[in-house]
C-alpha positions as CSV (number, residue, x, y, z in Angstrom):
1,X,0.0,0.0,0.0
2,X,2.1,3.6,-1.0
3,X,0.6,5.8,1.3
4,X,0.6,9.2,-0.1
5,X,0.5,12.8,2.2
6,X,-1.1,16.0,0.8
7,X,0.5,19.4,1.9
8,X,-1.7,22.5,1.7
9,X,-5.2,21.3,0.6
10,X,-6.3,23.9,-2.3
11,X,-7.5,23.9,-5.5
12,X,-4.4,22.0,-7.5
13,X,-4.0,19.5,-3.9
14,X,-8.0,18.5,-5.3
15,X,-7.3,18.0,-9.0
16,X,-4.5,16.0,-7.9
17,X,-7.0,13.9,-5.6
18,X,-9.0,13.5,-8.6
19,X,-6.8,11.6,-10.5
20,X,-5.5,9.6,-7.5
21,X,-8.9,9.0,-5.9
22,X,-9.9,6.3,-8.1
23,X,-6.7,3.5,-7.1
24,X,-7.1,4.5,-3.4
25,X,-9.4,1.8,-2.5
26,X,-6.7,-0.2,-4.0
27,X,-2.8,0.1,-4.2
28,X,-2.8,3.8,-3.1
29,X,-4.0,5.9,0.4
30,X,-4.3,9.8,0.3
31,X,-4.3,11.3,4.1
32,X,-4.7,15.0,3.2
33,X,-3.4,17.7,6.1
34,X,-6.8,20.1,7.0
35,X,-6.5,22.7,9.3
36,X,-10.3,23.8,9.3
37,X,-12.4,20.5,10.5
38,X,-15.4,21.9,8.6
39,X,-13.4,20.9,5.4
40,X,-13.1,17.2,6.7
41,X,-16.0,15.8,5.1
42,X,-15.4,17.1,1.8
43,X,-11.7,15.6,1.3
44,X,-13.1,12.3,2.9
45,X,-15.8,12.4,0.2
46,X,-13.6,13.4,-2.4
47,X,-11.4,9.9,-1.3
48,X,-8.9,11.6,1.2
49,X,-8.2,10.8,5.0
50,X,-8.0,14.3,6.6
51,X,-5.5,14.5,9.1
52,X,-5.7,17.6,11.8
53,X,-3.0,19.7,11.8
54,X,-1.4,23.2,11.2
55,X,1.9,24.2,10.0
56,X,1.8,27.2,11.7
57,X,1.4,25.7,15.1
58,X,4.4,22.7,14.7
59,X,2.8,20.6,18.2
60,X,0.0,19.3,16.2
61,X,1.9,17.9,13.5
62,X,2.8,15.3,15.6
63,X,0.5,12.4,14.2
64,X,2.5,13.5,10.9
65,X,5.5,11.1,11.8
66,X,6.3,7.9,9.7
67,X,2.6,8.5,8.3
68,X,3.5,8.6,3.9
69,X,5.4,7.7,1.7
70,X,5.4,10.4,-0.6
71,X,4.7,13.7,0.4
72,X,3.3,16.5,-1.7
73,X,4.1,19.7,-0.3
74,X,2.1,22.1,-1.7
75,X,1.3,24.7,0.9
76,X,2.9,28.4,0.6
77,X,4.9,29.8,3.0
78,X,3.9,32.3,5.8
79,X,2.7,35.7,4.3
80,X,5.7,37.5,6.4
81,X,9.4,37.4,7.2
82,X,12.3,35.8,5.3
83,X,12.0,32.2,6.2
84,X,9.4,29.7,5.5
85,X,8.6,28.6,9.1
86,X,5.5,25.9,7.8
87,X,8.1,23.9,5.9
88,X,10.4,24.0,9.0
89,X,7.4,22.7,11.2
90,X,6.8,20.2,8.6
91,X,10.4,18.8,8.3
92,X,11.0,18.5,12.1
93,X,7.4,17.0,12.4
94,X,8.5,14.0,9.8
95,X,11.9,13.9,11.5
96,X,10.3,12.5,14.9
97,X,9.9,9.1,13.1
98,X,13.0,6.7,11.8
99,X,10.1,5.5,9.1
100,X,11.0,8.7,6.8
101,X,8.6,9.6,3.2
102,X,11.3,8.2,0.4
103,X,10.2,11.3,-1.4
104,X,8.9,14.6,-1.2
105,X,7.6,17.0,-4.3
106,X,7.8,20.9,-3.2
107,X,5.9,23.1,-5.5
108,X,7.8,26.5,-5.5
109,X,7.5,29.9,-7.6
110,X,9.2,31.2,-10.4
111,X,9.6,34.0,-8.8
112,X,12.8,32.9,-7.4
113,X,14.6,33.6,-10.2
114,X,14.0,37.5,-9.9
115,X,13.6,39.6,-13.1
116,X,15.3,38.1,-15.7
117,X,14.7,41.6,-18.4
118,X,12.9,38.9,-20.5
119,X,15.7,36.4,-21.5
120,X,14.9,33.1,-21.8
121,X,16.1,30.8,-19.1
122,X,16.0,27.5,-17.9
123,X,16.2,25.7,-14.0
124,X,20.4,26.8,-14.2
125,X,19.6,30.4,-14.0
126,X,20.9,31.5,-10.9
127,X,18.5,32.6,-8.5
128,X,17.8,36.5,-7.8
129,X,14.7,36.5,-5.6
130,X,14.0,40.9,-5.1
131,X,10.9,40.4,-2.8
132,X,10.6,38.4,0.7
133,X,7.8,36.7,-1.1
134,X,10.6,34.9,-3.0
135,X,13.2,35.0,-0.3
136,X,10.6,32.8,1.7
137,X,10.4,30.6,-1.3
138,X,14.3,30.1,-1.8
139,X,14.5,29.1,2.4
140,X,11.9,26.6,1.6
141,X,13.3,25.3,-1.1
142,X,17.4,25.3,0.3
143,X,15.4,23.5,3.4
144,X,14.0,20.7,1.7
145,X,17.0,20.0,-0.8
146,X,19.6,19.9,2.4
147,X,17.4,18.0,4.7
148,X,16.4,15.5,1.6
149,X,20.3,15.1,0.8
150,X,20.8,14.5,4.3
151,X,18.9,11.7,4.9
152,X,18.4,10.5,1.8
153,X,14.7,11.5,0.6
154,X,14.4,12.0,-3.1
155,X,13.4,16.1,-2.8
156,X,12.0,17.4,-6.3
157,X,11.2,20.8,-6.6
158,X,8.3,21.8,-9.1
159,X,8.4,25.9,-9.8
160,X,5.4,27.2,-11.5
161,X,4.1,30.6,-12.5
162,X,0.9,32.1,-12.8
163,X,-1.5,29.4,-12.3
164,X,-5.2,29.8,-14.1
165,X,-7.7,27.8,-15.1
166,X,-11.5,28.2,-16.1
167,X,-12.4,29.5,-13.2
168,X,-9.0,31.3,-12.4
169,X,-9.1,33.8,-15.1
170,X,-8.3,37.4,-14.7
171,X,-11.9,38.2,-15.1
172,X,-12.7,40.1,-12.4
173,X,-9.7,42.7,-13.1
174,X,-11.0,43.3,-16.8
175,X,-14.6,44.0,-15.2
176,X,-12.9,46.6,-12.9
177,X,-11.1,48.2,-16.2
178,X,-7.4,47.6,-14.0
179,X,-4.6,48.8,-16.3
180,X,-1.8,47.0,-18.0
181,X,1.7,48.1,-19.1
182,X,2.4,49.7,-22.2
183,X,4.6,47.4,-24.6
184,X,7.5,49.0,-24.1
185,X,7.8,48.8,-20.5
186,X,5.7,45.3,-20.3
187,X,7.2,42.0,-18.9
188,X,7.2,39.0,-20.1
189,X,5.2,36.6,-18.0
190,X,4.8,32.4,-17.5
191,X,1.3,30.2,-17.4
192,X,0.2,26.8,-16.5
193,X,-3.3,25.2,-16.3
194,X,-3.9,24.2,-12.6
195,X,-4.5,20.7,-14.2
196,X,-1.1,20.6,-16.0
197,X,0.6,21.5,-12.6
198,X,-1.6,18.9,-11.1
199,X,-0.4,16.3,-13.9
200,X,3.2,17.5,-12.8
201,X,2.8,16.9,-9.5
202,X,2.0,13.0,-10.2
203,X,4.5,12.4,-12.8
204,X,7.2,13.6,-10.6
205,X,5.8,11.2,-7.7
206,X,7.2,8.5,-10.7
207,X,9.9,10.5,-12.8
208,X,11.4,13.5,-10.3
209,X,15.0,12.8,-9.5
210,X,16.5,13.8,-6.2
211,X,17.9,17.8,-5.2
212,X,16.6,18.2,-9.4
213,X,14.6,21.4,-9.8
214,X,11.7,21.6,-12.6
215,X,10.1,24.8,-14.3
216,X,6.5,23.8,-14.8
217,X,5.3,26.3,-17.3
218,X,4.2,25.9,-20.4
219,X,4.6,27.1,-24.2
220,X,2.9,30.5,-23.8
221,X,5.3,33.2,-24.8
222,X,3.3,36.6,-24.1
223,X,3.8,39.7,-22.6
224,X,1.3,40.6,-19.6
225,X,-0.7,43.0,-21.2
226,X,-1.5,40.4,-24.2
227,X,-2.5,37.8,-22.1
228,X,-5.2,40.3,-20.5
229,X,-6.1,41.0,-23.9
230,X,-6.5,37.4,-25.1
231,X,-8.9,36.8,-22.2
232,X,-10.9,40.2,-22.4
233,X,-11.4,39.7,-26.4
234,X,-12.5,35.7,-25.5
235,X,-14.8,36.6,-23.1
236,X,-16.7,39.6,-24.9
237,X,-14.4,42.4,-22.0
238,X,-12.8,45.8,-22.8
239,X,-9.2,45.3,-22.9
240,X,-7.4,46.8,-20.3
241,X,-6.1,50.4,-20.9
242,X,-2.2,50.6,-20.9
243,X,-0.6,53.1,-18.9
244,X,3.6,54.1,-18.8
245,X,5.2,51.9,-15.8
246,X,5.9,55.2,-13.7
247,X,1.6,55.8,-13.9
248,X,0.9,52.8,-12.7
249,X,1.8,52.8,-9.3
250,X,-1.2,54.1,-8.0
251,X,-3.7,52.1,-10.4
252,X,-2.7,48.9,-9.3
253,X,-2.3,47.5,-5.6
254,X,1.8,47.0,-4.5
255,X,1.4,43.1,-5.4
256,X,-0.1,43.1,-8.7
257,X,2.9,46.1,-9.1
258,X,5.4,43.6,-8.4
259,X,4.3,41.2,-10.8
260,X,4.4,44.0,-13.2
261,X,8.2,44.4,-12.6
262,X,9.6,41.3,-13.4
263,X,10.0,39.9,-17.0
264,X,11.4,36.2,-17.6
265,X,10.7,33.9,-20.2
266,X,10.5,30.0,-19.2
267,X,11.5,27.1,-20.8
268,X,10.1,23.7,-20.2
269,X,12.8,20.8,-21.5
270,X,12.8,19.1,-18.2
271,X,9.5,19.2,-17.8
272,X,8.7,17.4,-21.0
273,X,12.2,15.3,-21.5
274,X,12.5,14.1,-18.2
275,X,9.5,14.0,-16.0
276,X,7.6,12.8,-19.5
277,X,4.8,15.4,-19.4
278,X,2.8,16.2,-23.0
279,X,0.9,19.3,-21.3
280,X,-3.3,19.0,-21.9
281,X,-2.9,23.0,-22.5
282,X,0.3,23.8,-24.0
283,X,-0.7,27.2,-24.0
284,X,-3.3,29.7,-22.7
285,X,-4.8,29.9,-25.8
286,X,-5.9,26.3,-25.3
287,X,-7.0,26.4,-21.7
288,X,-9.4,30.1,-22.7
289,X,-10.6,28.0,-25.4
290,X,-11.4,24.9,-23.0
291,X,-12.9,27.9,-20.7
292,X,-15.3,29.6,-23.3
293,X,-16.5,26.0,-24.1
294,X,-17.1,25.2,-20.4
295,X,-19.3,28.0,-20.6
296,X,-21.2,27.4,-23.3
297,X,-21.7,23.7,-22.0
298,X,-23.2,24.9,-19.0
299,X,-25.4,27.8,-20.4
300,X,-27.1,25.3,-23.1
């Protein structure tokens, strides 16, 4: 029986259930960490074991000990300071048992690597993290590669970008009429389908080598502002208007600004070459089209 630990239970940790749901009556056991109990019956019905806990408070991770196999480590870190004190808890919780997972999958950010003024990179660019968001990111990450080459768990590290799908468009920011970046001082940006980061999650489980590092993105290559625009035009919206980088800062709140400051352009050999992914949206304009025929579906 692999037993299998879920790791900050949101919307990709449930599309992940979905496609291991079906073999856990069989070969395969899914205990999912829930720190709200009114979210227990939900992950038992959607074939989960919920298991109480929360990484903020590291005394009730106790029960955590010797209990998976494989651990999918999806939960973000703290929204302050420069460490990432949840993966911390979570380590020392695991390391209270001799019966250790033989591997762990971390999904990070690309927003590790910092602005890159739109080259193209892969997972060797070093890392230039400008925000503590990042910095919290690169401590988790340094964490779990040390502690996995320590005691010999297989650690693979999964950074993805924007995630959408249908119902994680930027819809509601069109309806307000939020501003873009003119093209000459846009940024490149990176996309996956919650469902392909899903799909990467579980062919790492099988493929993902130890301390190796995968940029989950796909084959979108847009600027910002033209993704916006891809979306608006789809979905019958204005386009945003464009304003000069140095009008901006009071349009948009300080997050969405720092988004707006870093330009990178991702490639995805390691994704597809080792971990053996063929992406089910290879771009956005596949997953808006899979979005627009949702809707249609359920409006007939």
């Amino acid at each position: 029986m692999q037993k299998i630990l879920i790791v900050g239970s949101g919307d990709v940790a449930r599309r992940i259930l979905t496609h291991l749901a079906p073999r856990s009556c069989g070969h395969i056991r899914v205990h999912a960490l829930l720190r709200d109990p009114s979210r227990h019956a939900a992950w038992r019905q959607a074939g989960a074991i919920p298991v109480p806990g929360d990484l903020d408070d590291r005394h009730s991770l106790n029960r955590l000990a010797g209990l998976a196999d494989i651990i999918l480590h999806l939960a973000p870190p703290p929204a302050s300071g420069l460490t990432d004190t949840r993966t911390r808890h979570l380590l020392a919780a695991l390391g209270k048992s001799k019966s250790l997972p033989r591997r762990l999958i971390y999904v990070s950010t690309t927003g590790v690597y910092g602005d890159c003024a739109g080259a193209l990179i892969d997972e060797t660019r070093p890392l230039n993290p400008d925000n503590p968001r990042a910095l919290r990111r690169v401590d988790a990450e340094n964490c779990l590669r040390a502690w996995g080459a320590r005691q010999g768990v297989c650690v693979s590290i999964l950074r993805a970008p924007g995630i959408y799908a249908a119902d994680r468009l930027p819809l509601e920011r069109l309806q307000k009429g939020l501003p873009a970046l003119v093209d000459r001082d846009d940024v490149f940006t990176n996309h996956i389908h919650a469902d392909d980061l899903a799909a990467a999650c579980i062919a790492a489980m099988r493929r993902g080598a130890a301390n190796r590092i995968y940029n989950v993105v796909d084959a979108s290559d847009l600027k910002m502002a033209d993704y916006f625009d891809r979306v608006a035009d789809a979905f019958a919206l204005p386009r945003p208007p464009r304003l000069a980088r140095d009008d901006l800062a009071g349009a948009v709140s300080p997050m969405q600004l720092s988004f707006m400051r870093e330009s990178r352009r991702i490639g995805n050999q390691r994704l597809t070459n080792e971990l053996k992914l063929r992406l089910a949206y290879p771009t956005v304009d596949a997953g808006i089209a899979e979005a627009i025929a949702r809707r249609s579906a359920c409006s007939s």
